[in-house]
C-alpha positions, 0 to 999 in steps of 0.5 A: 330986099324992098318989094320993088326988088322983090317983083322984079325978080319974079317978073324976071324969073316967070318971062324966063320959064315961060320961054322955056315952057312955051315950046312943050307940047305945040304941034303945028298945023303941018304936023296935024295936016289941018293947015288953015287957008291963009297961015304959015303951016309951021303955026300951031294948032292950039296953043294952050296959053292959058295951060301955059302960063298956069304951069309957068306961074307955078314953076315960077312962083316955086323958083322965086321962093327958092331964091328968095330963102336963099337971099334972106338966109344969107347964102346967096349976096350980091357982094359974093358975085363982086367977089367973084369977078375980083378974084377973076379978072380977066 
């Protein structure tokens, strides 16, 4: 794999987890009974992005090294998914 691929499938990867890791944790104003004059009440107190995208980078950085032993020791190829399809075709 080129360095190029390499990124992608991190990028890939980091906005995929940070979807999953987003919604943890957010309390909306509704709930907290803090609803700012002006705002939808369903908004979030605090968002804790930075929290967020610290723990998303990991989770991130942790499943990319995973894949990426999984690629170069040969137990995950691209050609298998062809394969796949072949024997499957619908």
């Amino acid at each position: 794999m080129n360095w190029f691929s390499l990124l992608v499938m991190y990028l890939i990867i980091w906005w995929v987890v940070l979807f999953a890791v987003l919604p943890i944790g957010v309390k909306g104003q509704a709930e907290s009974e803090d609803i700012v004059k002006g705002s939808e009440p369903g908004a979030p107190v605090d968002s804790q992005i930075k929290k967020k995208f610290i723990i998303t980078s990991v989770i991130a950085t942790v499943i990319w090294v995973i894949s990426c032993g999984l690629i170069i020791s040969g137990w995950l190829d691209w050609n298998m998914f062809g394969t796949l399809v072949k024997q499957n075709d619908y």
